[in-house]
VOGU-3710 file (C-alpha; in Angstrom, 3 decimals, decimal comma):
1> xxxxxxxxxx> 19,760/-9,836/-8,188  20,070/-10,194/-4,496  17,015/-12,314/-3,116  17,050/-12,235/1,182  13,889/-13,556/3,076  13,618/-12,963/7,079  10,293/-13,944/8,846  9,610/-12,609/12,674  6,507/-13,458/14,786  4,246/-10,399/15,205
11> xxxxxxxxxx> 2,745/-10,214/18,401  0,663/-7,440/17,145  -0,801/-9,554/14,255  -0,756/-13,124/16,063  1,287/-14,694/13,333  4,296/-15,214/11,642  4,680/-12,648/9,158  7,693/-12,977/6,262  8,967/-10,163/4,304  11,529/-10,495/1,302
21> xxxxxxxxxx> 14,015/-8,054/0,110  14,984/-7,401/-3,667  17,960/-5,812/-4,550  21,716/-4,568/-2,633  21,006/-1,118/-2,470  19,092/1,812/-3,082  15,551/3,559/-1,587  13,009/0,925/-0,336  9,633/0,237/-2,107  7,568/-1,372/0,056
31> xxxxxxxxxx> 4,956/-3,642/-1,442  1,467/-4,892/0,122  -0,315/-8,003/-2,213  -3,708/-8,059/-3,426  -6,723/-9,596/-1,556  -5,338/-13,047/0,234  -2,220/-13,429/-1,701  1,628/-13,356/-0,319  4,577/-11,452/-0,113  5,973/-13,813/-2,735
41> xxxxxxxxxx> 3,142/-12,761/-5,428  4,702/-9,941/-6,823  7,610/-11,999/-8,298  5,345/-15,129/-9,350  3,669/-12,479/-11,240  6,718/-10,981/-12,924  6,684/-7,245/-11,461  9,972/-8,064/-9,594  11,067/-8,780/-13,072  9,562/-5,589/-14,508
51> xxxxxxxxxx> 11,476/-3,275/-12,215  14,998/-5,237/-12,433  16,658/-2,975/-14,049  15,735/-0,129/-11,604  17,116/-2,821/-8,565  20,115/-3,677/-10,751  21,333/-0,350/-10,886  20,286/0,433/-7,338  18,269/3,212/-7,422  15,606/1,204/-5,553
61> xxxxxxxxxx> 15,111/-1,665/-3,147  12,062/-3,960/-3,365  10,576/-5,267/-0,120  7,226/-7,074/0,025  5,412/-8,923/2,592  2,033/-10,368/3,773  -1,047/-8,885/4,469  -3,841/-10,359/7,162  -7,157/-9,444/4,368  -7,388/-13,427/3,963
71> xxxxxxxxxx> -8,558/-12,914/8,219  -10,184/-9,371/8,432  -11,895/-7,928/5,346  -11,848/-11,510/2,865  -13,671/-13,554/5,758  -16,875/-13,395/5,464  -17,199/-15,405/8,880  -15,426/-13,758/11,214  -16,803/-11,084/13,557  -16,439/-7,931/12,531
81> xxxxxxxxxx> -14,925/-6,288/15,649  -12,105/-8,828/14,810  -11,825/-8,076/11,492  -11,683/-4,105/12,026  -8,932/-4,559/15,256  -6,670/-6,668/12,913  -6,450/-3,511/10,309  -5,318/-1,814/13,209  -3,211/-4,318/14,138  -1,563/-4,583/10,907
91> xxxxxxxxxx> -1,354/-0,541/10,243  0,764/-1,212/13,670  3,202/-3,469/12,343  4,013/-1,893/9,119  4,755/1,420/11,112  6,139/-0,108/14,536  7,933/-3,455/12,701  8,661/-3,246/9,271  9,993/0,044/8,520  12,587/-0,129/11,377
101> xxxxxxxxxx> 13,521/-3,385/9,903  13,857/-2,036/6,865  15,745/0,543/8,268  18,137/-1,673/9,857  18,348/-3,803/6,934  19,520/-0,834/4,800  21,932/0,620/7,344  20,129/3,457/7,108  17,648/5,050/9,953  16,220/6,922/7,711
111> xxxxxxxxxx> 15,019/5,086/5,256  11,398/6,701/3,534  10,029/4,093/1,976  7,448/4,449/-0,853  4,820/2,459/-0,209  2,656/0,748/-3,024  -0,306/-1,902/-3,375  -2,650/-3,274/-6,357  -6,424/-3,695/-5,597  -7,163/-4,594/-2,033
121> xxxxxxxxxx> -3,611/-3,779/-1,280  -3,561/-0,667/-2,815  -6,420/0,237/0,283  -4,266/-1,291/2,746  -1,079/0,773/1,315  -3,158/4,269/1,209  -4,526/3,403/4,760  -1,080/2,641/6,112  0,738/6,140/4,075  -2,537/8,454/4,876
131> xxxxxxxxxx> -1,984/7,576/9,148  2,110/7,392/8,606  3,481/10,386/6,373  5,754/10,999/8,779  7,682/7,670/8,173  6,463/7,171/4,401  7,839/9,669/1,788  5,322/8,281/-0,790  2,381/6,354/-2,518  1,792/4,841/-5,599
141> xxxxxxxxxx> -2,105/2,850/-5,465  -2,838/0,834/-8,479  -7,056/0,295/-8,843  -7,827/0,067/-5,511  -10,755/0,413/-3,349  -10,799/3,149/-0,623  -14,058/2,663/1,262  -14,459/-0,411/3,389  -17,793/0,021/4,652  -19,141/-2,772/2,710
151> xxxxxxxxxx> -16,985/-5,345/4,033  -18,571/-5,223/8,220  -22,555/-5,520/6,631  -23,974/-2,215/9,017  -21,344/-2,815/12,498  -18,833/0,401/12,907  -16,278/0,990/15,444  -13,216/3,334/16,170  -11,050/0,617/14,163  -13,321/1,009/11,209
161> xxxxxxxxxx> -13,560/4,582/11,317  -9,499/4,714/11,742  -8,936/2,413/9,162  -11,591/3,834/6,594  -10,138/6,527/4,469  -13,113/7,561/3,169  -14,454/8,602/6,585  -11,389/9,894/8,438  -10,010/11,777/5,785  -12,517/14,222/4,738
171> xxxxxxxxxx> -12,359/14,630/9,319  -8,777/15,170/8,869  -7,581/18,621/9,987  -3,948/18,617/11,741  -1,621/20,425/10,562  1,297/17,260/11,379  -0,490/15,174/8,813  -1,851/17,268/6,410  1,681/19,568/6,077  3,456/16,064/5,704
181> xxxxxxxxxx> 0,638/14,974/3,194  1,396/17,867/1,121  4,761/17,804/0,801  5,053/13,810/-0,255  4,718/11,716/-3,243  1,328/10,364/-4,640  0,235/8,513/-7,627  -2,851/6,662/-8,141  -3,752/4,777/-10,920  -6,583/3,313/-12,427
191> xxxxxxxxxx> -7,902/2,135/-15,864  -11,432/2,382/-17,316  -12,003/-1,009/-18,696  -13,056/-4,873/-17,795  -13,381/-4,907/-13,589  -11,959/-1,688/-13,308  -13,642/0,983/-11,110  -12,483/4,127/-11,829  -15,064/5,824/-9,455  -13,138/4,474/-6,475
201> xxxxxxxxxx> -9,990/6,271/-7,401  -11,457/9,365/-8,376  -13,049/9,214/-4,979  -9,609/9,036/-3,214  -8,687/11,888/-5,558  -11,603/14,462/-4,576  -10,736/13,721/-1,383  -7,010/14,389/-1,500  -7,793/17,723/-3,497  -10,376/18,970/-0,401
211> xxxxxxxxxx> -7,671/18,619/1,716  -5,074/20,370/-0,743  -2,861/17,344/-1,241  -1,122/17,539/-4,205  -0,957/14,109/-6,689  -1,008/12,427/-9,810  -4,352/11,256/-11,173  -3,329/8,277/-14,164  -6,277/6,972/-15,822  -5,922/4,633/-18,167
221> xxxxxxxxxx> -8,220/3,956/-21,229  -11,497/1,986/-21,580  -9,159/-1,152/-22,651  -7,177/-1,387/-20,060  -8,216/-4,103/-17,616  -7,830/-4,656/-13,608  -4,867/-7,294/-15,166  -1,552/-7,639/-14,223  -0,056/-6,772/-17,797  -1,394/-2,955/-17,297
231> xxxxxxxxxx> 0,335/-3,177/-13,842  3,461/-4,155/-14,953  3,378/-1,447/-17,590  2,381/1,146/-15,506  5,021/0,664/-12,462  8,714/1,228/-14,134  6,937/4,792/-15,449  6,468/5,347/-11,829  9,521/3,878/-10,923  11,119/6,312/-12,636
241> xxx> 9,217/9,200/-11,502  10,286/8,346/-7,622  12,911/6,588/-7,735
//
């Protein structure tokens, strides 16, 4: 399997961010890690493996890269009008940095990635496809969380509103977004057992179905656990599906 690495410094973020590339050809799959972990955690934790045969045969090409939750939701001592401008900041960079690079990368300008994140990630993914249809041709959220509130204890800005899809997308009313909404690619997942929260999904859902955005609701059964052996079952059926 082809393996390439590239790292640029992101003004936008304030750091150097590194993104890694699985595969010689096919659509991009763009992954975002859980809570503070990095681009590389996908592979330690075998799902590069899981979807081999789908990059073998090139119908899809991995990328993955950091996120900035270890500085802005994860850290508990920073000031929250920091922690809300880096979402923005980082919503910036996946739309304004990464998918052109991805796009020149692939030789191909216009590249749709599907975009896809477990836990924490799978927030930062919906956040990032909900504000970027235009440039994202799909989602696929395993277990994740979808109201951030919690994490700025009572402070509220316009980068927490804009970053919170719980409040701006029950607001949402433009046509642009919402025709592009309904015409992509959505699958969220969740299970029902040990540190699952299925509530949090079907949230996402009811929201989604206000708004008459079409997607697929998985839940899984009362033994499956927020683990990383359900996720790696779960992604090659959706794998297939997209891709």
């Amino acid at each position: 399997m082809e393996r390439r690495f590239d790292s640029w410094y992101s003004h936008r973020i304030g750091l150097e961010m590194p993104i890694v590339a699985y595969g010689h050809w096919g659509p991009p799959l763009l992954m975002l890690p859980t809570a503070a972990a990095d681009y590389l955690e996908y592979e330690r934790f075998g799902m590069i493996q899981a979807l081999a045969p789908f990059i073998d045969a090139g119908r899809l090409r991995v990328y993955s890269i950091n996120s900035v939750l270890r500085w802005s939701l994860l850290d508990y001592g920073q000031a929250p009008y920091i922690k809300a401008a880096l979402l923005t900041a980082y919503d910036q960079y996946i739309a304004e940095e990464v998918v052109p690079w991805i796009r020149t990368y692939s030789q191909d300008p216009f590249a749709w990635p599907v975009i896809t994140g477990i836990s924490m990630g799978a927030y930062l993914a919906a956040n990032t496809f909900l504000k970027h249809s235009d440039i994202l041709r799909g989602l696929i959220a395993f277990s994740g969380t979808y109201d951030i509130r919690s994490y700025f204890g009572g402070y509220h800005d316009d980068n927490v509103y804009f970053n919170n899809p719980a409040e701006y997308l029950p607001n949402l009313n433009d046509d642009y977004h919402l025709s592009r909404l309904r015409d992509r690619s959505i699958i969220l997942y969740t299970g029902q057992g040990p540190h699952e929260d299925p509530g949090r999904t079907y949230h996402l859902s009811n929201m989604l179905n206000a708004k008459g955005i079409q997607h697929w609701l998985d839940v899984w059964g009362h033994d499956v656990a927020h683990d990383w052996p359900w996720w790696l079952k779960a992604m090659p059926i959706y794998a297939n599906r997209l891709f």
